[in-house]
C-alpha positions as CSV (number, residue, x, y, z in Angstrom):
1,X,246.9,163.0,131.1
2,X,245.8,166.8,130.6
3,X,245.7,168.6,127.7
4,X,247.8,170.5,125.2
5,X,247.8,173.6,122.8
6,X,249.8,173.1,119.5
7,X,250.7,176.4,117.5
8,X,248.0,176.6,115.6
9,X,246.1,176.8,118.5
10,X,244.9,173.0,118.4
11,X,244.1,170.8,121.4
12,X,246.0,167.8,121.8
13,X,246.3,165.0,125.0
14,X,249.4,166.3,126.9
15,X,252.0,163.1,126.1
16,X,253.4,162.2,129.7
17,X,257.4,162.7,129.3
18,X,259.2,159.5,129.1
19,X,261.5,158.6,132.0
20,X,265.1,159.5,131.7
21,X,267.2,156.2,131.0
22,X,269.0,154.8,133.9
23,X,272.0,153.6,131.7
24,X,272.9,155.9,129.0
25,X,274.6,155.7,125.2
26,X,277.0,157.5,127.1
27,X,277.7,155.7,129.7
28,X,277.8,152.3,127.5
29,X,280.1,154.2,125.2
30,X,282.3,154.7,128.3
31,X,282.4,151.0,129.8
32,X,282.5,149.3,126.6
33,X,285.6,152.0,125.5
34,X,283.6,152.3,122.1
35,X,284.2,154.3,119.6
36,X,280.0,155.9,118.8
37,X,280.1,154.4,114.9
38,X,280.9,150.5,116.2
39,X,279.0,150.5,119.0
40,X,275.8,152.2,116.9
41,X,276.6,149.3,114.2
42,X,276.2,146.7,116.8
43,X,273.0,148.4,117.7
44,X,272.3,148.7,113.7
45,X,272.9,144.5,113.4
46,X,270.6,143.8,116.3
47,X,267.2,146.1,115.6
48,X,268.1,144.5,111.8
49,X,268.6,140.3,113.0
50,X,267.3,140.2,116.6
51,X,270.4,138.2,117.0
52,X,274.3,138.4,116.8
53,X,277.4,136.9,117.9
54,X,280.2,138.2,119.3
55,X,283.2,136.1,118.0
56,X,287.5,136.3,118.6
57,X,290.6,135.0,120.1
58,X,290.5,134.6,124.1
59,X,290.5,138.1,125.5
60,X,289.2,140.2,123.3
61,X,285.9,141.0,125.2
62,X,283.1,139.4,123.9
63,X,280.9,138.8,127.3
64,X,282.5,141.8,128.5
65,X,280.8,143.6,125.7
66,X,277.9,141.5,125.0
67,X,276.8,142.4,128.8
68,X,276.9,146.2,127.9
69,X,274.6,146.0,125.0
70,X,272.2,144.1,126.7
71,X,272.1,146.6,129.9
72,X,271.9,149.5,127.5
73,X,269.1,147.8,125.1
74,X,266.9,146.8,128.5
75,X,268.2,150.5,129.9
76,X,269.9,148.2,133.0
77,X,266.4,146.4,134.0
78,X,267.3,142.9,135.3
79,X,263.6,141.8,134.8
80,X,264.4,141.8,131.2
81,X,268.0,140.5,130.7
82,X,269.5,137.2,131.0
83,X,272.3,134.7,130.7
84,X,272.5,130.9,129.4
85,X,276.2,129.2,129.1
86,X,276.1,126.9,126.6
87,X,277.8,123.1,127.1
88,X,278.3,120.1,125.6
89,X,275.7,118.4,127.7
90,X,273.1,121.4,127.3
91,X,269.8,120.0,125.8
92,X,266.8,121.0,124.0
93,X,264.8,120.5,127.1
94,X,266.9,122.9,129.1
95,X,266.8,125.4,126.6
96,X,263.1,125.1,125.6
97,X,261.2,122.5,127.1
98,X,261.1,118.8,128.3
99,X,260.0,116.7,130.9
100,X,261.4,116.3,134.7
101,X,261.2,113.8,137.0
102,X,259.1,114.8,140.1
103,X,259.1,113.9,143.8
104,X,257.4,110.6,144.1
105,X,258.0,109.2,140.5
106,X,257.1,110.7,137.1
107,X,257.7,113.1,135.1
108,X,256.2,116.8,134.6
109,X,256.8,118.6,131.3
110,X,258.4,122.3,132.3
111,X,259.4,124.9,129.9
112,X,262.5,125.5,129.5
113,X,264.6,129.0,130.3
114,X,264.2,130.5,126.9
115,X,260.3,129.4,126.4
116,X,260.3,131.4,130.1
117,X,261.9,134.0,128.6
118,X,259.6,134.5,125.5
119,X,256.4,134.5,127.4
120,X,257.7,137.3,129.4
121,X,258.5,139.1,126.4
122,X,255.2,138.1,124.5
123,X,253.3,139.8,127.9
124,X,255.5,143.0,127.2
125,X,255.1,143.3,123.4
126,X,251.2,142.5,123.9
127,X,250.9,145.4,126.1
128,X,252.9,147.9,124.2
129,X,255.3,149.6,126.2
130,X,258.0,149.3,124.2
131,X,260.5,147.2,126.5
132,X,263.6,145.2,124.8
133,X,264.3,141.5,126.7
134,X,268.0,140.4,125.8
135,X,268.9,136.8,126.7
136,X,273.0,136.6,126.4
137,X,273.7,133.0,124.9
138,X,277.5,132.8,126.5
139,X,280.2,130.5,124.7
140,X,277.0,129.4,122.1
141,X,279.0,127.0,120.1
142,X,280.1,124.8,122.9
143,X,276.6,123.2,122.4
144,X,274.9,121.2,120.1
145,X,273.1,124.0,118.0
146,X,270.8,122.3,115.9
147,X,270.1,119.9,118.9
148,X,269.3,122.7,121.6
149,X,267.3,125.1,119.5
150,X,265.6,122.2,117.1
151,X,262.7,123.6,115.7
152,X,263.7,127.4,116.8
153,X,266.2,127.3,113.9
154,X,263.0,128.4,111.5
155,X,261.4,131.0,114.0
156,X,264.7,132.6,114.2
157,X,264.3,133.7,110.8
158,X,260.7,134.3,110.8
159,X,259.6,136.2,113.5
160,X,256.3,136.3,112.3
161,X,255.8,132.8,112.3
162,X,254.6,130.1,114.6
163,X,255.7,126.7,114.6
164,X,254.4,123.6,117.4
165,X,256.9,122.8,119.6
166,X,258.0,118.7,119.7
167,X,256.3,118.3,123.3
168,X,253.3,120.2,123.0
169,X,252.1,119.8,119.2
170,X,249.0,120.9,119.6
171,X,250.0,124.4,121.1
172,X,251.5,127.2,118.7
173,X,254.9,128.6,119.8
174,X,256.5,132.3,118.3
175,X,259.1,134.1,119.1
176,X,258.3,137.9,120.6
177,X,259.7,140.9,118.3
178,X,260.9,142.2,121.3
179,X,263.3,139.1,122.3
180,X,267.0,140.0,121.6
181,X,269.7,137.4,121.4
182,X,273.9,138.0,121.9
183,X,275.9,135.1,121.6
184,X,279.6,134.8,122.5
185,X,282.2,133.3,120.9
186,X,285.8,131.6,121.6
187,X,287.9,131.6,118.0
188,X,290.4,129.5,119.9
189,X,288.5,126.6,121.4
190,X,289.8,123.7,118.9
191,X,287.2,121.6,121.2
192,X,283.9,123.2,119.7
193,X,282.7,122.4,116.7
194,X,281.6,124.8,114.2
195,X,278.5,126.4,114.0
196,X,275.4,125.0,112.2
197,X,275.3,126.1,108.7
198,X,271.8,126.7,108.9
199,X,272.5,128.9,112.6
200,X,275.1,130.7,111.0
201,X,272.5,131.9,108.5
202,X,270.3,133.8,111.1
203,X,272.6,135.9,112.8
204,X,274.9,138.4,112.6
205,X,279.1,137.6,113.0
206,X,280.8,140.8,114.1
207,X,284.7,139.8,115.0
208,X,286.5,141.5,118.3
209,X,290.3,141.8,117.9
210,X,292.9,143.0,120.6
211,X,293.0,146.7,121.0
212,X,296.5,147.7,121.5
213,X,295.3,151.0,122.0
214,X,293.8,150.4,125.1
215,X,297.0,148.2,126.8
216,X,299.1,151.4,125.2
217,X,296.4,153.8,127.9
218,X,296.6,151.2,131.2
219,X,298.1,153.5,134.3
220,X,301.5,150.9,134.9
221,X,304.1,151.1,136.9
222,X,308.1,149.7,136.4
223,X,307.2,149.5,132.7
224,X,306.4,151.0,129.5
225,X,302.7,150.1,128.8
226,X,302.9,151.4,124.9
227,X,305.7,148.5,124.8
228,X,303.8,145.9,126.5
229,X,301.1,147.0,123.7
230,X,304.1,146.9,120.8
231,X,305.1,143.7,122.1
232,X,301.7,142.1,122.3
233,X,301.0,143.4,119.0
234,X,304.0,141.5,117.7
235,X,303.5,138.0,119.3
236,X,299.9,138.4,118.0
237,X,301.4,139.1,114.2
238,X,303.5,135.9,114.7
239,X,300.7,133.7,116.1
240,X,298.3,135.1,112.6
241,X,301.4,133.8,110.5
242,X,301.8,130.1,112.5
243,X,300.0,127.6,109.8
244,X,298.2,125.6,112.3
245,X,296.8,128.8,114.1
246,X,295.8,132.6,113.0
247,X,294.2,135.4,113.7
248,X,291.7,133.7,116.1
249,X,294.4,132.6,117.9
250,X,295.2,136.1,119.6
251,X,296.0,137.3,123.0
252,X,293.7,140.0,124.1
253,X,293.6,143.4,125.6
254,X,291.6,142.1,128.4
255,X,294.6,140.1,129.9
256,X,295.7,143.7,130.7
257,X,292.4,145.3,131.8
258,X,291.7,145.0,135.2
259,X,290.4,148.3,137.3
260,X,291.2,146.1,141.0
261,X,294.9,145.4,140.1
262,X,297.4,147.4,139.6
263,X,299.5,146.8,136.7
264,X,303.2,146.6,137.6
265,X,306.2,144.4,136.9
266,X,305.0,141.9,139.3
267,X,301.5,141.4,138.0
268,X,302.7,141.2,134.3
269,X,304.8,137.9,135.7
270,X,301.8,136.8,137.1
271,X,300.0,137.1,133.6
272,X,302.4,135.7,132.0
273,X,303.0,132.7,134.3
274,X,300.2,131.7,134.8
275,X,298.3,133.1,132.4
276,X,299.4,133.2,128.8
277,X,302.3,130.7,129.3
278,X,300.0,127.6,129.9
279,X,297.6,129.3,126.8
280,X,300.6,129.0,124.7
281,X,301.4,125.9,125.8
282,X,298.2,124.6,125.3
283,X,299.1,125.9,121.4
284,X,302.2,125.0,121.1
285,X,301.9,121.3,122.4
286,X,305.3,119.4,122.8
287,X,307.1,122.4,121.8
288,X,308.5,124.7,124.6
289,X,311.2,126.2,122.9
290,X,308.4,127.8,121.1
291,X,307.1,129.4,124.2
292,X,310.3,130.1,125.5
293,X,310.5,132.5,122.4
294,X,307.3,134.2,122.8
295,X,308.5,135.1,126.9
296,X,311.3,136.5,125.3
297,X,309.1,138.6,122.7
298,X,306.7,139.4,125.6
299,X,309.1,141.1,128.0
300,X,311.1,142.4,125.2
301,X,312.1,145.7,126.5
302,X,310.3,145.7,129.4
């Protein structure tokens, strides 16, 4: 390690520098076209809870964004990042643990991705070095909360706790300090149900909205992008002011955002075709004069 003089002449062990991060605050700020304050907030929230969710209207960003915090919170290490899509038929025992049927009959009890997850983590936090593990919980309330997480609902809370798992009662289970969790979630989806009372109390809600701003920058071709973002902005406004809908019901920026394609007249048909049309549609059920008036609002101008 060597050694080191102070100035006042001390001795001290020479601390070996710390390696220079591979994905930067920088760099996130960039991708995630963040202003510093949110995107420190978000960072705020997480070191507070362990755990947030990522909630708006279809397009707004959320895995987009959720994907960026993790790779800047594990500094872009795989080992220690990743993803779950919640569905209606995800279970307890995919999530934590439960028993599998095995080649030649029976059964085997296998932990699940997040118990995997944790005991990664726990082997990191035991030895010190520091390292964050993220686990992204994509489109969270498409699944049965309370039923996938069970008796995790409690260690959520209380880090510090243990609690014996339904399968293996006689074993204590914990959740590292250094397991993060980012959750995503669709405002629109008139499918899901809403979140668990109790689920809702353990983590953070931050809302993503469209940002006009951004459609207003896209390089476009054969029309005025700061119209497009004047026009969205509008159809949004009356979408917030339609009884049966609101706010969560927005279009988003990402519609818009797309570094392989080009944005010109004939990909904003294509969007709107077969993109937002069969959204509003799906809104708007048994009422295509309704539509008809938003295409109208949308190419306003254009």
């Amino acid at each position: 390690m060597g050694i080191e003089v102070d100035e006042k002449g001390a001795l001290h062990p020479k601390q070996p520098a710390l390696p220079e991060r591979r994905y930067t605050l920088e760099t996130a700020l960039a991708d995630a076209n963040s202003t510093p304050e949110f995107f420190e907030k978000l960072l705020r929230l997480l070191d507070r809870r362990r755990q947030i969710i990522l909630q708006g209207a279809p397009g707004t960003g959320k895995t987009y964004l959720a994907r960026i915090l993790q790779r800047y919170l594990t500094d872009a290490t795989d080992d220690q990042a990743d993803v779950v899509q919640f569905h209606p038929s995800y279970a307890y025992e995919d999530f934590v643990e439960g028993y599998r049927p095995i080649e030649g009959g029976g059964a085997v009890l296998k932990p699940g991705i997040f118990r995997l997850f944790c005991e990664k983590a726990h082997i990191s936090h035991k030895a010190g070095d520091g390292k964050k593990y993220v686990l992204l919980l994509d489109e969270i309330n498409r699944g049965n909360l309370a039923k996938i997480f069970g008796e995790l609902l409690y260690l959520l809370e209380y880090r510090n706790q243990r609690v014996k798992l339904a399968y293996r009662p006689e074993e204590d289970f914990h959740i590292p300090e250094n397991v993060y969790l980012i959750g995503t979630m669709n405002t629109a989806d008139r499918s899901l149900s809403l979140v668990d009372y109790a689920l809702r109390r353990r983590f953070s809600f931050v809302t993503l909205r469209t940002d006009y701003s951004l459609i207003a920058r896209q390089p476009a071709s054969g029309f005025s992008p700061e119209r497009l973002a004047e026009n969205v902005q509008e159809l949004n406004r009356t979408l917030a002011l339609t009884p049966s809908l609101g706010e969560g019901f927005a279009i988003g920026h990402s519609y818009f955002v797309n570094p392989r394609l080009p944005l010109d007249s004939q990909s904003l048909g294509d969007i709107w075709e077969y993109e937002l049309s069969p959204l509003l549609a799906e809104y708007f059920l048994d009422e295509e004069v309704r539509v008809e008036e938003f295409k109208k609002l949308f190419f306003k101008g254009l």
